[in-house]
BALOGU-805346 format. One line per 8 residues: number of its first residue (from 1); their letters; for each residue x, y, z of C-alpha. Coordinates in steps of 0.25 Angstrom, whole numbers, plus 5000, padded with zeros to 4 digits. Example, Ala and Ser with C-alpha at 12.3 -4.5 7.8 and 13.67 -1.06 7.14 Angstrom:
// residues 2
1 = AS = 5049:4982:5031 ~ 5055:4996:5029 .
//
This chain:
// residues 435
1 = XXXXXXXX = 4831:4821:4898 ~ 4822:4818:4886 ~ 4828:4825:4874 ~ 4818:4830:4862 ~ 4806:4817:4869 ~ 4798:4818:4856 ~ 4808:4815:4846 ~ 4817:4803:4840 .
9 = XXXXXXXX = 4832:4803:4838 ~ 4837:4794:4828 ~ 4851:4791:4822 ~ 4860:4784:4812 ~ 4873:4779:4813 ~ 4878:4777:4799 ~ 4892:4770:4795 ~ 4895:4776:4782 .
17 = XXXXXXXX = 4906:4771:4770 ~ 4912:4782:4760 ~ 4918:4779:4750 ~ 4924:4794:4746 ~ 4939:4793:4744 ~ 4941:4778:4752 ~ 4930:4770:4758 ~ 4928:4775:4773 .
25 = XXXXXXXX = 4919:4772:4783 ~ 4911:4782:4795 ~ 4898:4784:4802 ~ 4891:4792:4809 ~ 4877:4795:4817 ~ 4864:4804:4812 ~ 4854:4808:4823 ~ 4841:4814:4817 .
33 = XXXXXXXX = 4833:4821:4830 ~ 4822:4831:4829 ~ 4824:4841:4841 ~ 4810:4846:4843 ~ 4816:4857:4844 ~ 4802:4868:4840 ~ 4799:4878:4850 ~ 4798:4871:4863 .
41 = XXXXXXXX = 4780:4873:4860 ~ 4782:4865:4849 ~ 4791:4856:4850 ~ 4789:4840:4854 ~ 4801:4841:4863 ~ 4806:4848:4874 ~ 4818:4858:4864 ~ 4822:4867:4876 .
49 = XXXXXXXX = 4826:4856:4884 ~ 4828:4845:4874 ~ 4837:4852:4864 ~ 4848:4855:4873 ~ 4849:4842:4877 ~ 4850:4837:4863 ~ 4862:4845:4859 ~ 4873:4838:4867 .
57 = XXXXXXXX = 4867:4824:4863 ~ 4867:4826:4848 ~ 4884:4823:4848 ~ 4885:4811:4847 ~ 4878:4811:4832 ~ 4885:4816:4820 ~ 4875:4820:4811 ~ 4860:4826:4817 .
65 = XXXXXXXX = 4850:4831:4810 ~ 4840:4838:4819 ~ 4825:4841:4816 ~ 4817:4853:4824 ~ 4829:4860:4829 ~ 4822:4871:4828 ~ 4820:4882:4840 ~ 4832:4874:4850 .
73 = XXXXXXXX = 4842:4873:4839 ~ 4853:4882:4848 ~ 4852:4871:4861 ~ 4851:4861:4850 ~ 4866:4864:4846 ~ 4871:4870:4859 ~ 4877:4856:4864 ~ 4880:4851:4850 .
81 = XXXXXXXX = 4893:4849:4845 ~ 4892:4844:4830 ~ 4902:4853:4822 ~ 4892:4856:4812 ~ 4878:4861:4814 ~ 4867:4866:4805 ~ 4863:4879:4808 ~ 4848:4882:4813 .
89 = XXXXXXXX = 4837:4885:4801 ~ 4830:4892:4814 ~ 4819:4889:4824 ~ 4804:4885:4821 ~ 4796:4891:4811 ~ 4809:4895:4805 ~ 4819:4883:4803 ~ 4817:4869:4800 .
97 = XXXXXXXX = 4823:4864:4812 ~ 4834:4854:4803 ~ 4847:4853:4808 ~ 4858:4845:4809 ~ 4873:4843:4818 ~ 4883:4837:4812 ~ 4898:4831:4815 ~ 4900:4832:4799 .
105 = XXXXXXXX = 4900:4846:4790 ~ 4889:4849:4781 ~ 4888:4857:4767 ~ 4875:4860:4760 ~ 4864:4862:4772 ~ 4852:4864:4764 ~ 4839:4865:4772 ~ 4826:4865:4762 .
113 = XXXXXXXX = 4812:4868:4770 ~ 4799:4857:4764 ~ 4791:4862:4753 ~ 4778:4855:4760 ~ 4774:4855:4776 ~ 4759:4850:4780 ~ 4756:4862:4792 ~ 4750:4853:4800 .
121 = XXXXXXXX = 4760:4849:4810 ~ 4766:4862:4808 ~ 4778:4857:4798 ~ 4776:4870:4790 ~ 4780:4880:4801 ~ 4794:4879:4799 ~ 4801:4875:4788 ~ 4806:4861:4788 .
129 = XXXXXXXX = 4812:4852:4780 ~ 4826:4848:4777 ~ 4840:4850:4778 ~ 4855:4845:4768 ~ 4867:4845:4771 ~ 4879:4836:4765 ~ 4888:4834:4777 ~ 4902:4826:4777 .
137 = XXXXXXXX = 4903:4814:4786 ~ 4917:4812:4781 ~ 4928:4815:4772 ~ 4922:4812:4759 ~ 4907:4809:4764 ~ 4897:4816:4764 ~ 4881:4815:4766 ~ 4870:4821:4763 .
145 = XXXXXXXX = 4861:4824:4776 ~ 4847:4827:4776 ~ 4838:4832:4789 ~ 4823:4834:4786 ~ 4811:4836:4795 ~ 4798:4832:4788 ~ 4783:4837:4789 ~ 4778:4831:4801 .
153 = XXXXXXXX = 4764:4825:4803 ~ 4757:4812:4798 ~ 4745:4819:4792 ~ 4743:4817:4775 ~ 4750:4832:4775 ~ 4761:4827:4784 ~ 4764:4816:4775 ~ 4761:4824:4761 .
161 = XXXXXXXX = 4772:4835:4767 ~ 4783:4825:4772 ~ 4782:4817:4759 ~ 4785:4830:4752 ~ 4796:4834:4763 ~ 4802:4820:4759 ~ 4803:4823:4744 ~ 4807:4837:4746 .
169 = XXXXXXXX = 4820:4830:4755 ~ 4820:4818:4743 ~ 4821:4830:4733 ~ 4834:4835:4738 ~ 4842:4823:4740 ~ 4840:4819:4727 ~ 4846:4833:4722 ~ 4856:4835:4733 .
177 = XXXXXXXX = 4859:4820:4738 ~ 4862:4814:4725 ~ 4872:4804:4727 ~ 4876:4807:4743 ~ 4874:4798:4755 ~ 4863:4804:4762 ~ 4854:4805:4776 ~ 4840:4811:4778 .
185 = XXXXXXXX = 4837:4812:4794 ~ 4825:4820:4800 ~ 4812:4821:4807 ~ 4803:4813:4796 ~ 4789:4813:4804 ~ 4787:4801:4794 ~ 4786:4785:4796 ~ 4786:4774:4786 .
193 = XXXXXXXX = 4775:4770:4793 ~ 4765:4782:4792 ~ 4759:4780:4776 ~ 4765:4793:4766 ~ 4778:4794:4776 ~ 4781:4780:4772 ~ 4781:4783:4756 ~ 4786:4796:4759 .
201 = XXXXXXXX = 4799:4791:4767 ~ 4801:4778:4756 ~ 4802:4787:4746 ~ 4811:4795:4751 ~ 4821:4783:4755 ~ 4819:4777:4740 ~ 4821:4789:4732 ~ 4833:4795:4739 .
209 = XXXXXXXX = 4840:4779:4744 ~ 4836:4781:4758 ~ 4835:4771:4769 ~ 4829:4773:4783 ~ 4840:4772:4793 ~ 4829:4766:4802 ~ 4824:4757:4792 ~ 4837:4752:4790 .
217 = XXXXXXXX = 4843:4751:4803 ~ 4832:4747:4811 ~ 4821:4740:4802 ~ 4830:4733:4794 ~ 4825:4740:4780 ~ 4811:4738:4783 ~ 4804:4749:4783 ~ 4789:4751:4791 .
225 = XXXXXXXX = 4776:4748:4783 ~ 4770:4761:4778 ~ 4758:4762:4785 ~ 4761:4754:4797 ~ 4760:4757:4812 ~ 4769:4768:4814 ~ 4782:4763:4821 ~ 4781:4772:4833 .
233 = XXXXXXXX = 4787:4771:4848 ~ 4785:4779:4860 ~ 4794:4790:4864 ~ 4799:4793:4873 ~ 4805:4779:4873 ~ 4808:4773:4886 ~ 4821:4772:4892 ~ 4828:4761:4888 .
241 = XXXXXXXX = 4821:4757:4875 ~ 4830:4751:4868 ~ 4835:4756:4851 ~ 4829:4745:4844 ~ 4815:4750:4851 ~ 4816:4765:4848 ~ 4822:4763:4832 ~ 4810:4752:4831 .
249 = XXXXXXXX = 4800:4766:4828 ~ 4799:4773:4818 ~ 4802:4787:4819 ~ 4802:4799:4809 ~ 4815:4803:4812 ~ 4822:4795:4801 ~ 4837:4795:4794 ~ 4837:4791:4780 .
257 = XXXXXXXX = 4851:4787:4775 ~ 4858:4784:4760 ~ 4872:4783:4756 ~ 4879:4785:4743 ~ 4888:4778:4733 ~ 4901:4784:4742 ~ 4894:4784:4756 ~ 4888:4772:4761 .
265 = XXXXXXXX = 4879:4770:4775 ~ 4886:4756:4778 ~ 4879:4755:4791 ~ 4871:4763:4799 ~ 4863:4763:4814 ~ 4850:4769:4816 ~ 4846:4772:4832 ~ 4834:4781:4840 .
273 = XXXXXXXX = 4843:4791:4847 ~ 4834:4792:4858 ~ 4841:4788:4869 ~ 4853:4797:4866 ~ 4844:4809:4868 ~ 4836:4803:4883 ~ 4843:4804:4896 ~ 4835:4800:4909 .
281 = XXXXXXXX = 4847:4810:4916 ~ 4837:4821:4917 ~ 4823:4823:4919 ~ 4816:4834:4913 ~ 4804:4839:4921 ~ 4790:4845:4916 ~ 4792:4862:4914 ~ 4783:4871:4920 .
289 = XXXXXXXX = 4779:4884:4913 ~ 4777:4890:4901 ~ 4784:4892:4888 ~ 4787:4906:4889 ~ 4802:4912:4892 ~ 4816:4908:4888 ~ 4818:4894:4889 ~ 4829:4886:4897 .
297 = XXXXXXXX = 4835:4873:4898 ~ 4847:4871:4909 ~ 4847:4857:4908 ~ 4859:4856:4899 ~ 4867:4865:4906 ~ 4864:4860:4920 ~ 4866:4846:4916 ~ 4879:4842:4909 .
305 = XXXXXXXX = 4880:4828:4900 ~ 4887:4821:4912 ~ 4878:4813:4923 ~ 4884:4821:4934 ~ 4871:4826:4940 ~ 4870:4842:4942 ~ 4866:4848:4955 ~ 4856:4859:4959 .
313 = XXXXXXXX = 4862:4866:4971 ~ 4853:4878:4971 ~ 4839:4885:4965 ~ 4832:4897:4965 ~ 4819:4900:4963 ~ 4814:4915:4961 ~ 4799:4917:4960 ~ 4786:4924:4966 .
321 = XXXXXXXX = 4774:4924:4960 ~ 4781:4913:4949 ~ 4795:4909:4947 ~ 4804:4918:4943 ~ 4817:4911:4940 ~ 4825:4900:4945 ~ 4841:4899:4947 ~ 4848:4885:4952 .
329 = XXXXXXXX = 4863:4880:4953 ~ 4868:4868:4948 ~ 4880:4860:4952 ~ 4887:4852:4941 ~ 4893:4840:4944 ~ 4909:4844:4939 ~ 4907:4856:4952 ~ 4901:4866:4943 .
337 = XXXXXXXX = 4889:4873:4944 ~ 4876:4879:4935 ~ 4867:4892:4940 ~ 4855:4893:4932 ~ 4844:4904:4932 ~ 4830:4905:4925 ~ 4820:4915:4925 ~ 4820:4930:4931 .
345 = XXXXXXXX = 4825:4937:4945 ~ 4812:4941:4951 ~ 4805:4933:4961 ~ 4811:4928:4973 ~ 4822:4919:4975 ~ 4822:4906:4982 ~ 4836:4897:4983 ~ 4837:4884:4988 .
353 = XXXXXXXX = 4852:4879:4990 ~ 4853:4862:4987 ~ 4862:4853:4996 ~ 4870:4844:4991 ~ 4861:4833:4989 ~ 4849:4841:4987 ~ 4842:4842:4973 ~ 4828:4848:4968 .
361 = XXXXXXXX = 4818:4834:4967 ~ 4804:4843:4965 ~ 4801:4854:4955 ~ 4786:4860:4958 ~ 4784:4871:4947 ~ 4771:4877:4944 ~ 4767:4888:4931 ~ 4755:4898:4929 .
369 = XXXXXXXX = 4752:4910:4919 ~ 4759:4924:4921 ~ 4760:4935:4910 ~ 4751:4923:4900 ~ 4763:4916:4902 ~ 4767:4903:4910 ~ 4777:4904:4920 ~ 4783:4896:4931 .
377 = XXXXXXXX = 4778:4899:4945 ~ 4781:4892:4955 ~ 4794:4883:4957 ~ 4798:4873:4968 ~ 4810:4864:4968 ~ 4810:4853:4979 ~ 4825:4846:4983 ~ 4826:4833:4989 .
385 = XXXXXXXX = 4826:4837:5002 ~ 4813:4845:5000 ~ 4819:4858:5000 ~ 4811:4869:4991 ~ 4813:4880:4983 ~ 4802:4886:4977 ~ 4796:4900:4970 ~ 4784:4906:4965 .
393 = XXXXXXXX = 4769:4902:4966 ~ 4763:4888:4963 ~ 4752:4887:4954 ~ 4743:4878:4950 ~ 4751:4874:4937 ~ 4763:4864:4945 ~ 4772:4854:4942 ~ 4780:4847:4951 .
401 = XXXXXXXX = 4791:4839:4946 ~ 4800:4829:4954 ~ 4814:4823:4949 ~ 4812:4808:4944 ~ 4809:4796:4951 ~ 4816:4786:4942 ~ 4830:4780:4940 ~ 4834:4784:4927 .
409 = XXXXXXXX = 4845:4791:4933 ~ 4853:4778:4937 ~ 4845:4783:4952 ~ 4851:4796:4954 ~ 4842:4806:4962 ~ 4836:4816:4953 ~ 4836:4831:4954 ~ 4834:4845:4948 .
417 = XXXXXXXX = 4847:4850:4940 ~ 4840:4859:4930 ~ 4828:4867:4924 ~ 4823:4871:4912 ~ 4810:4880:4906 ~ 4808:4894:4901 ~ 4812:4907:4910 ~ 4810:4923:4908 .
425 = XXXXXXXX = 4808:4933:4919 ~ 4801:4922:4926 ~ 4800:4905:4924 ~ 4792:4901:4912 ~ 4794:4886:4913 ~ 4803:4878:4921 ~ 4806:4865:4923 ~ 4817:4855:4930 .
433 = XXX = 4827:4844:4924 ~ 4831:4834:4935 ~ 4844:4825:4935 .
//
């Protein structure tokens, strides 16, 4: 499972001193994420099957501030369990996609839309900007939090339109934040490397007492040359790669930190987050289709947090001319059981029963046009002991997709425990998740 591929995940471990009625001590972690959560023709993720799976693994954090939660926003907080959440400003084109979970109570949300946008990577179709709240970490402390998603681009428009983004945010504190600890988190889409971004993000920091968590954490207070290469690292990273690698780059998701005469940051940790949202559990296989219908995503349900492995015990396959839906059991590993089913009731039905030690290895699916739209019309599912189930009629758009040949796994044998694509009276899009 790769969770939101395109995107960083970074986080702060602050230890924190107040000194409000007696001197005492806490801490707790921020996690700054943009979910790629546009419409899924938009977005630079995968949203209907990422965000689902990003929900239950967003606990451990006590304060995150999320960027483009936008269209997803529901399966973004179904799994979540933080005690306060703000509410949605709305999908794209309407909200600015800002939103934050929280372990700590809130007052004062504020959420103010940028007075300047450069069109050209379309920043100005929905209105973003930033959002406030004051939120209470403990009796007597409270911070001031801000979560901002900047113009993005590194055209001279991009630059001109962040830089103005950045005094807009500079603006407020200096009216709201007046004497309050404070942290700014969120999607940048800047770099002390790229020239402009750099003057823009140091003043920033020196007019408001910021320091760069990243900076501090990692660079030792040094910060990159303005105009140097840019500090940039493949992604995805390869498994294994170990922290100090992935926090070496720079990234434009940043977390800028100040305390106060009454709270202090005494200590804090600054990490890439990545390997907290990457599994090698299950493998997610190419969809075949088209966008069109309702979509789905059983992964989460089928497969539960536990490594117990889910079985397939049965599918069916309804189709003619294309597919017309699909239906499948699943056996769960504490002796319950799942039924699933996609898609409409025409067609005809095809079953295949599994044995016990039988599970689908091969998935062959192939799409054409019908009504202008792209639908699924043809759909065979091999087992291991080359047994077939199959519907509809090939054409000469097909994918076949096998189970993996690595051992990531710890060697277990891979196989079909769930599927995921769009579905109406017939299948728009399918494709398969193997564990």
């Amino acid at each position: 499972m790769t969770v939101s591929k395109s995107r960083f995940w970074i986080g702060l471990s602050a230890l924190i001193s107040s000194a409000a009625a007696a001197q005492t001590q806490g801490s707790f972690s921020l996690l700054s994420y943009n979910v790629a959560g546009l419409p899924e023709a938009l977005s630079s993720g995968n949203p209907v099957v990422d965000t689902p799976l990003i929900s239950p693994r967003l606990k451990p954090y006590n304060i995150i501030h999320v960027q483009e939660d936008f269209n997803y926003h529901a399966a973004l907080y179904a799994n979540d369990t933080h005690a306060y959440r703000t509410p949605t400003s709305g999908g794209a084109a309407i909200g600015s996609g800002l939103n934050t979970l929280s372990d700590f109570p809130y007052i004062d949300l504020d959420r103010v839309t940028w007075k300047n946008c450069n069109l050209n990577s379309g920043d100005c179709l929905t209105p973003k900007g930033f959002t406030f709240m004051r939120v209470r970490i403990d009796d007597g402390a409270w911070i001031d939090l801000y979560n901002l998603h900047t113009d993005a681009g590194d055209q001279a428009g991009d630059i001109t339109a962040r830089a103005s983004n950045f005094a807009q945010v500079s603006a407020y504190m200096q009216t709201w934040s007046v004497g309050m600890p404070v942290v700014v988190m969120g999607d940048t889409n800047s770099r002390y490397t790229r020239p402009g971004d750099s003057d823009t993000l140091h003043g920033l920091l020196s007019a408001n007492g910021l320091s760069d968590a990243w900076v501090t954490n990692v660079r030792g207070g040094s910060f990159p040359a303005s105009g140097a290469p840019a500090l940039v690292c493949d992604f995805p990273f390869a498994a294994g790669t170990p922290q100090a690698q992935m926090v070496a780059c720079e990234v434009v998701d940043k977390i800028l930190v100040r305390g106060s005469a009454f709270l202090t940051f005494e200590q804090t940790s600054y990490a890439n987050e990545n390997d907290a949202f990457l599994s090698s559990a299950v493998r997610l296989a190419d969809p075949v289709g088209g966008p069109h219908g309702d979509a789905f995503n059983d992964i989460p349900s089928i497969i539960a947090s536990s490594a117990a492995v889910p079985k397939i015990t049965a599918i069916t396959v309804r189709g003619a001319n294309r597919v017309d839906g699909i239906s499948y059991a699943v056996q769960h590993a504490n002796g319950t059981s799942t039924a699933v089913t996609h898609g409409g009731t025409g067609g005809t039905p095809v079953s295949l029963s599994l044995g016990p030690d039988e599970y689908v290895t091969q998935v062959q699916a192939c799409s054409g046009k019908h009504n202008n739209t792209t639908r699924v019309f043809f759909l065979s599912l091999v087992t291991n002991r080359g047994r077939t189930v199959q519907a509809g009629k090939t054409t000469s758009e097909c994918v076949v997709a096998g189970v993996p040949g690595d051992d990531a796994a710890g060697g277990k044998e891979w196989g079909l425990v769930a599927f995921w694509g769009r579905e109406g009276d017939e299948m728009d899009r399918v494709g398969g998740a193997a564990y």
